[in-house]
C-alpha positions in Angstrom: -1.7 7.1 -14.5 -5.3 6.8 -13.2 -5.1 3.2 -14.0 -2.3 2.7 -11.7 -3.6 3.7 -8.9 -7.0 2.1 -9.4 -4.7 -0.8 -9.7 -2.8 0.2 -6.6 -6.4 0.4 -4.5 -7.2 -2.9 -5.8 -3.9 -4.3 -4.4 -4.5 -2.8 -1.1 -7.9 -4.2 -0.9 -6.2 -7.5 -1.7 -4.3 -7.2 1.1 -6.1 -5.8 3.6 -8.6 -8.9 3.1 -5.5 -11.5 3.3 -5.0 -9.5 7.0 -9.0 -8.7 7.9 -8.0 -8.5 11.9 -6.0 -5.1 10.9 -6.4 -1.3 12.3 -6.6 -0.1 9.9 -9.7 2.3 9.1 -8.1 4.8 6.0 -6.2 4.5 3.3 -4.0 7.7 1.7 -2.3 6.8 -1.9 -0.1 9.0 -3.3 2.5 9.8 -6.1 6.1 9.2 -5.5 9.7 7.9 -6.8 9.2 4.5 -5.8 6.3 2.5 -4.7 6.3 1.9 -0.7 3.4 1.2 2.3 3.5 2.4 6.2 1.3 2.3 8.5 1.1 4.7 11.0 -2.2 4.2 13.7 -5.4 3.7 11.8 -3.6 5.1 8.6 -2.1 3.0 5.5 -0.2 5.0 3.4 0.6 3.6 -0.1 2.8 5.3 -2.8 2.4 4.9 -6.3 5.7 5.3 -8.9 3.7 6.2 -12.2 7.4 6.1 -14.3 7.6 2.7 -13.0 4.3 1.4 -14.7 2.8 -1.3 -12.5 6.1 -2.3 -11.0 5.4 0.7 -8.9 2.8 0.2 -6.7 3.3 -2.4 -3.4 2.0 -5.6 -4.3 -1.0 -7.1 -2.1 1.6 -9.4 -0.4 3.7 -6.5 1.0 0.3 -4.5 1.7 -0.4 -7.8 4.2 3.0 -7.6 5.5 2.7 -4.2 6.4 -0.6 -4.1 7.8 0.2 -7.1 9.7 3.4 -6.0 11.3 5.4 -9.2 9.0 7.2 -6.1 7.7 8.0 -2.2 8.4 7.5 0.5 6.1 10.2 2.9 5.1 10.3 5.3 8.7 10.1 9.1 8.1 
C-alpha cells in the first residue's frame, strides 16, 4: 500500500508541473473506494483505492485537469 501512494504523490507532481500556473499550495492523499481529485481553494485532495492496485490512484493527466479547471472533481 505504501507504494501506491508514493506512486500516487508522484502522479500528482506530474501533474501539477503539466499545470505550474495552479493554486494550489497542499496536497491531502487519502484512502478510499475509488481513486478521485478535487480541489477546493489552495487544497488538492487525491484519493487512493489500494484494492484497486495502481488503477486506483488519478493519473497525472486527470491531476492537470483538475488543477486546471479542464475537469471537476466529484462535489461533496
Amino acid at each position: 500500500m505504501a507504494g501506491l501512494v508514493v506512486d500516487a504523490a508522484e502522479r500528482v507532481a506530474e501533474g501539477l508541473t503539466q499545470a505550474p500556473l495552479t493554486g494550489v499550495r497542499r496536497v491531502v492523499i487519502s484512502l478510499g473506494r475509488q481513486p478521485a481529485a478535487a480541489l477546493r481553494g489552495e487544497v488538492l485532495y487525491v484519493q487512493v483505492a489500494p484494492e484497486m492496485g495502481y488503477a486506483g490512484r488519478p493519473s497525472s493527466n486527470a491531476i492537470r485537469n483538475v488543477v486546471t479547471g479542464a475537469v471537476q472533481g466529484p462535489q461533496d
